[in-house]
C-alpha positions in Angstrom: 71.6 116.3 106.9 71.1 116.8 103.2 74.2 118.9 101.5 71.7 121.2 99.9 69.4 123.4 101.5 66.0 122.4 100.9 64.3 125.3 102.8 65.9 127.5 100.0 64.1 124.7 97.8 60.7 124.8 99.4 60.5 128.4 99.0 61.3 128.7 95.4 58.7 125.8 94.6 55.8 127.4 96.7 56.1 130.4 94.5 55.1 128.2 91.6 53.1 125.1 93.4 50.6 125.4 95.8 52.1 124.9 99.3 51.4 120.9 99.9 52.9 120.2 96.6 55.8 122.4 97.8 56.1 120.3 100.8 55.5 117.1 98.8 58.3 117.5 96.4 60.5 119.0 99.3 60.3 116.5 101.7 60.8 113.7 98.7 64.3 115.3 97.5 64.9 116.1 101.0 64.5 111.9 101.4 66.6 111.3 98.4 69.4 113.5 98.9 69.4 111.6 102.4 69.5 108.1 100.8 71.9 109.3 98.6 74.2 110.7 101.3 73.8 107.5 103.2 75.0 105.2 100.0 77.6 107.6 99.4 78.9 106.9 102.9 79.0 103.1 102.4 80.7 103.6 99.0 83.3 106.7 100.0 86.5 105.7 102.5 86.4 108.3 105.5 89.6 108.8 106.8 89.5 106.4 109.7 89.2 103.4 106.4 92.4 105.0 104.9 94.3 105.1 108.3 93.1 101.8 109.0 93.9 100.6 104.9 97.5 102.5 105.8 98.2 100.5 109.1 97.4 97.3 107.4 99.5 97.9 104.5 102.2 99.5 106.9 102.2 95.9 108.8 102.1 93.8 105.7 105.0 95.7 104.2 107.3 94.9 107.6 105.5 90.7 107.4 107.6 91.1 103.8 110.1 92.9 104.8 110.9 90.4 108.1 110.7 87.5 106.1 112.4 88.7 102.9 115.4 89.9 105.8 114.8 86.2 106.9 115.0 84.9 103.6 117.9 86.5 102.6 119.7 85.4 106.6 119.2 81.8 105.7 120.6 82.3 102.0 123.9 83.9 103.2 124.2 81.1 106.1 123.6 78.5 102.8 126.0 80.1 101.0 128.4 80.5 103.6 128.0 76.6 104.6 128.2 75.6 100.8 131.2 77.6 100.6 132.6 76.3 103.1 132.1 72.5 101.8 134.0 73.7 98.6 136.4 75.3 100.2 137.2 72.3 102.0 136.5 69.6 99.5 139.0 72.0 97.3 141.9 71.8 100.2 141.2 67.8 100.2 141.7 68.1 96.5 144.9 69.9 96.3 146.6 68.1 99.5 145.6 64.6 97.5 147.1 66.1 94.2 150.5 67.4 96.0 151.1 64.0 97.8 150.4 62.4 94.6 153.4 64.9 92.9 155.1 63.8 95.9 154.8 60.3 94.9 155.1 60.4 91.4 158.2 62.8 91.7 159.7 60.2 94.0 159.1 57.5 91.4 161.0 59.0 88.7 164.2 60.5 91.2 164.1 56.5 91.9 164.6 55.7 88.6 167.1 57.9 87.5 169.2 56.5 90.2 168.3 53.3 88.7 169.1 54.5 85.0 172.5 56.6 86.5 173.3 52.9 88.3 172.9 51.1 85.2 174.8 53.7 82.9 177.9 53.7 85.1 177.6 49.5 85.2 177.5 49.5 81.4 180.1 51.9 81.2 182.6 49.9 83.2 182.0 47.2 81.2 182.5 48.9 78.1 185.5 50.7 79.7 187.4 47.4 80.5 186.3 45.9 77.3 187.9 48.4 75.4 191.1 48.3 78.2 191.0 44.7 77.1 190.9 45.3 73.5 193.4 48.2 73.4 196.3 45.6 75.6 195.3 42.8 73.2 196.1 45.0 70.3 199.5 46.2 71.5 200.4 42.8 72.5 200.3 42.2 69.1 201.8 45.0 67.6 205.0 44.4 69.6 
């Protein structure tokens, strides 16, 4: 099935060869043009290679597009985990650091009290030293 017409080609050469060259070089482009057609066939994609190329490609696209969805799944799942883990290492953290406050607020209210207890004890004793001092003195003066 040659794309050219070689009957159209066979009578425009028997008009200038004799009619067995005619034929000759006929039949041999005929045979070429067939060869050729048949290596283009094996070198050109027909349709059902491009459908076929399209359906592949089509499949691979939704293998990367499953796994990358997958992918991504198991990331948020990580993250949400690891989140999680901070989260509650953080809530460790700060209950630790208020019941340290706690303690270390405790610590100095006990030692005002101790400081307030010793102020008032020295101020006594100053109070009747000076009650002591101020009698003694009039004592004298009278």
């Amino acid at each position: 099935m040659p794309i050219i017409n070689t009957l159209e080609i066979y009578e425009d050469l028997k008009s200038q060869f004799k009619e067995e060259e005619a034929r000759a070089l006929t039949k041999a482009l005929e045979k070429s043009l067939e060869e050729y057609q048949k290596k283009q066939e094996t070198f050109l994609a027909t349709k059902n290679d491009i459908t076929d190329l399209r359906t592949e490609l089509k499949e691979d696209i939704n293998k990367v597009s499953l796994t990358t969805k997958d992918d991504i799944a198991s990331l948020r799942s990580e993250l949400k985990d690891d989140i999680n883990k901070v989260s509650l290492t953080t809530k460790n953290d700060i209950a630790s650091l208020r019941s340290e406050l706690k303690e270390d607020i405790n610590k100095v209210r006990n030692d005002l009290a101790n400081v307030k207890a010793e102020i008032i004890k020295w101020l006594f004793i100053f109070l009747i030293g000076q009650g002591a001092t101020i009698i003694s003195i009039l004592k004298f003066i009278k």
